[in-house]
C-alpha positions as CSV (number, residue, x, y, z in Angstrom):
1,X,69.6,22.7,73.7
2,X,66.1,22.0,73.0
3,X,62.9,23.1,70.8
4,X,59.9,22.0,71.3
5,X,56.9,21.8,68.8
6,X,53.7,21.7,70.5
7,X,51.5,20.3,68.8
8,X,51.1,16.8,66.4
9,X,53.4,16.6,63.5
10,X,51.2,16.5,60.5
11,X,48.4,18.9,61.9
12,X,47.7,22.2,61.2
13,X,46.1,23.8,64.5
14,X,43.5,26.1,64.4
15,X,45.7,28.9,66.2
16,X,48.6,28.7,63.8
17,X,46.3,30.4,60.6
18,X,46.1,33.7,59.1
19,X,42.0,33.2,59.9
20,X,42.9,32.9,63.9
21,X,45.3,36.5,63.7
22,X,43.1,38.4,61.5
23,X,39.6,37.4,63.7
24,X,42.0,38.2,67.1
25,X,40.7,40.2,69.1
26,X,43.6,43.7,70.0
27,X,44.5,42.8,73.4
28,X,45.2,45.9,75.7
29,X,49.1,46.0,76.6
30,X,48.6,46.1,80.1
31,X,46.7,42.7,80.2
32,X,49.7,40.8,78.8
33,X,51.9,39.5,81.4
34,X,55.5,40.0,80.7
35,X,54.7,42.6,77.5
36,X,56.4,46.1,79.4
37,X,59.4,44.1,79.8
38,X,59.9,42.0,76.3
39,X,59.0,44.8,74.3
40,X,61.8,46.8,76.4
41,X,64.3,44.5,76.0
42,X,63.9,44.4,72.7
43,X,63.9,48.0,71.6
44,X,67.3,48.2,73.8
45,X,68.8,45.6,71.5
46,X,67.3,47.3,68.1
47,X,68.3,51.0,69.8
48,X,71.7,49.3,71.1
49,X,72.3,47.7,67.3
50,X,71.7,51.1,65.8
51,X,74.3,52.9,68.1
52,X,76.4,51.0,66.6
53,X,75.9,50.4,63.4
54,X,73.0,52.7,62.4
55,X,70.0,51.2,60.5
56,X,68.5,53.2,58.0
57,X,65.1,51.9,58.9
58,X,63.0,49.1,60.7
59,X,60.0,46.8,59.5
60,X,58.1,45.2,62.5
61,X,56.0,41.9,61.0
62,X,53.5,41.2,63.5
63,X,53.7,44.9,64.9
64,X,50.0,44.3,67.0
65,X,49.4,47.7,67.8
66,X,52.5,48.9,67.5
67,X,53.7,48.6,70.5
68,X,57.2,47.9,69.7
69,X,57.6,50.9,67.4
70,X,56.6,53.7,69.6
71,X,59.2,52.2,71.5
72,X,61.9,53.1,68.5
73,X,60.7,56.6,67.4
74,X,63.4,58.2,69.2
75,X,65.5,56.4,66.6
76,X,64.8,58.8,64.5
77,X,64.0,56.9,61.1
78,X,61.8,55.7,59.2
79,X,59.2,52.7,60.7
80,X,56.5,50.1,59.5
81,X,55.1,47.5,60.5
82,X,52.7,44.9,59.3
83,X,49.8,42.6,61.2
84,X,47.1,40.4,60.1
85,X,44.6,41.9,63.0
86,X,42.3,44.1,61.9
87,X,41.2,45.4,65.4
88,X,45.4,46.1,66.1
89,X,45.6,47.9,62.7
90,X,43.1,49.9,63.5
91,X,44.1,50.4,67.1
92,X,47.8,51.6,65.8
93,X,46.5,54.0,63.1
94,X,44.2,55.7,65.6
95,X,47.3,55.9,68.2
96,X,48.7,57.5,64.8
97,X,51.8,54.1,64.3
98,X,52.3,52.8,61.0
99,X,50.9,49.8,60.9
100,X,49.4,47.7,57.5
101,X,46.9,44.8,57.3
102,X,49.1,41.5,56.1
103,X,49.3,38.3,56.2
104,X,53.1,37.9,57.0
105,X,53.1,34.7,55.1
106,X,51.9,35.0,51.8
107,X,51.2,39.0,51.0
108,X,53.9,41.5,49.4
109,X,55.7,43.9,51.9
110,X,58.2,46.5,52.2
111,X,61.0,45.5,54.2
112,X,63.2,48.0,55.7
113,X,67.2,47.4,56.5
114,X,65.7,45.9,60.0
115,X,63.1,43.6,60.0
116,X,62.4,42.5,63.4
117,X,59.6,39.6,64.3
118,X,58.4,40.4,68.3
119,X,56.9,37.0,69.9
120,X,56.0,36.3,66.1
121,X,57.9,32.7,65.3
122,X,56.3,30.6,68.1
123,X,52.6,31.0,66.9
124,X,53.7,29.6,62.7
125,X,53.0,26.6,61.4
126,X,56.9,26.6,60.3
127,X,58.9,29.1,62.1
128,X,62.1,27.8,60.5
129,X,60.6,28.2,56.9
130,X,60.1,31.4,58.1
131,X,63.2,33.0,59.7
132,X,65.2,31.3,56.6
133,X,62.8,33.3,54.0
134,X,63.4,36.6,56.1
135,X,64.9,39.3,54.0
136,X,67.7,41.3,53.9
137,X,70.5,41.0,56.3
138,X,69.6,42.1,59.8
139,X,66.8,40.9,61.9
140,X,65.9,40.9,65.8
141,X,63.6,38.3,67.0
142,X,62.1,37.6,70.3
143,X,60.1,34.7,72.0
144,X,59.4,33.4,75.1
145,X,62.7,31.5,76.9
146,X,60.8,29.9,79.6
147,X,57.9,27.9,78.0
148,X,58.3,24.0,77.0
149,X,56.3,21.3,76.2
150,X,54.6,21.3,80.0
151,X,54.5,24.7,80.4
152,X,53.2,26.8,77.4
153,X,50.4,29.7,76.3
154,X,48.5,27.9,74.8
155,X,48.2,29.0,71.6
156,X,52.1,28.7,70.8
157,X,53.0,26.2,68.2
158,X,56.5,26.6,69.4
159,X,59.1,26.8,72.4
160,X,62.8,26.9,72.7
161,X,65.3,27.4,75.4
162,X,68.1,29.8,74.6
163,X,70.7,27.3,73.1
164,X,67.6,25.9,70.9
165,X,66.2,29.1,69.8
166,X,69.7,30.0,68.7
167,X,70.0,26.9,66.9
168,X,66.9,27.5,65.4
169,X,68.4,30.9,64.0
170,X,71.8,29.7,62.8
171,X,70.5,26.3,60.9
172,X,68.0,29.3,59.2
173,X,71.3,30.7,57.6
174,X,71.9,34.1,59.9
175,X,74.9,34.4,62.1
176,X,73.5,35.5,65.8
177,X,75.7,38.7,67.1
178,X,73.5,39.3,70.2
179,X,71.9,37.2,72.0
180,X,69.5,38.6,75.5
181,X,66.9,37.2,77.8
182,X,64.8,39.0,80.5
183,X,62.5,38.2,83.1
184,X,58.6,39.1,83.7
185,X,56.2,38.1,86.0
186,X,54.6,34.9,87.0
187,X,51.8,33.4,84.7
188,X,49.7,30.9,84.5
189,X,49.7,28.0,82.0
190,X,48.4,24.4,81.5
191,X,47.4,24.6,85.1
192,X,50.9,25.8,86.1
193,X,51.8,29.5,87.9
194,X,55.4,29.9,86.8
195,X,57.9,33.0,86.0
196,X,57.5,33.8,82.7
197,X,61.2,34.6,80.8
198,X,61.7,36.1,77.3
199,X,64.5,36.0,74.9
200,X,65.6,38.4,71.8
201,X,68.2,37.8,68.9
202,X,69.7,40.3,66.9
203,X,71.4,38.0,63.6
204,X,73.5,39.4,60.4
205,X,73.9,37.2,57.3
């Protein structure tokens, strides 16, 4: 079981601030290795979650372009999400997504009965702060599996394996019901090509 933070306790890095997301340039999909298949993997959880238990709607905090919820739409209810980007705001409302300006940290927001967090936790400050402050009582969460402290984007805060990310989860106060992990294709980080995994929870409390 391990986590990893990447950078020196008692600094705030640059790339951890609401200044670096909102300034971000929108990044098109099909330039981010390994995006077709995490955001797959997690709209089969969310779709597989509401089979079963239906949700009566889904908030997506740090929805980028909205990527995630065209993905859902076939879910049939209603969808939000929220990013600090201005140029992925803008890129979801012209694509005609739901998605508000917000700083996930610090601004008021509607939460629906599923909030999910999509390669979100890894880039805070405190992601632990953060999943424990989550509302309501069903999130799904996703972040890189494979990364560590030699092998990382580098501008993640963050890594766990699967044991530690769950951890990471459960100390937060949420009981984990589903736990998945996929693969993607080879990238390249601090000077390393390596196959690239991700990992997405679906917790109840």
């Amino acid at each position: 079981m391990s986590e990893w933070r990447l950078f020196p306790a008692g600094t705030v890095p640059e790339y951890t601030t609401v200044e670096f997301f909102q300034n971000h340039p929108w990044v098109p999909p099909g330039h981010q290795r390994g995006h077709s298949q995490r955001i797959q993997m997690v709209a089969d959880l969310i779709a597989d979650l509401h089979a079963k238990d239906p949700v009566s709607s889904v908030t997506d905090l740090g929805a980028g372009d909205g990527s995630l919820l065209t993905h859902l739409w076939d879910l049939g209810v209603p969808m939000w999400g929220y990013d600090a980007g201005a140029e992925n705001v803008e890129r979801a409302r012209v694509n005609g997504v739901d998605v508000r300006s917000a700083d996930l940290l610090s601004d008021e927001m509607e939460y629906g009965d599923l909030v999910a967090a999509s390669e979100v936790v890894e880039h805070l400050l405190d992601p632990h702060d953060f999943v424990r402050n989550l509302p309501g009582k069903r999130i799904v969460l996703s972040s890189p599996s494979a990364e560590n402290e030699f092998w990382h984007y580098e501008h993640h805060a963050w890594a766990w394996d699967m044991d530690g990310y769950k951890a990471m989860v459960e100390q937060a106060g949420w009981t984990v019901v589903e736990h998945r992990e996929c693969d993607a294709e080879r990238n390249f980080h601090c000077g390393m090509w390596q196959n690239q995994r991700f990992q997405a929870i679906a917790a109840v409390r």
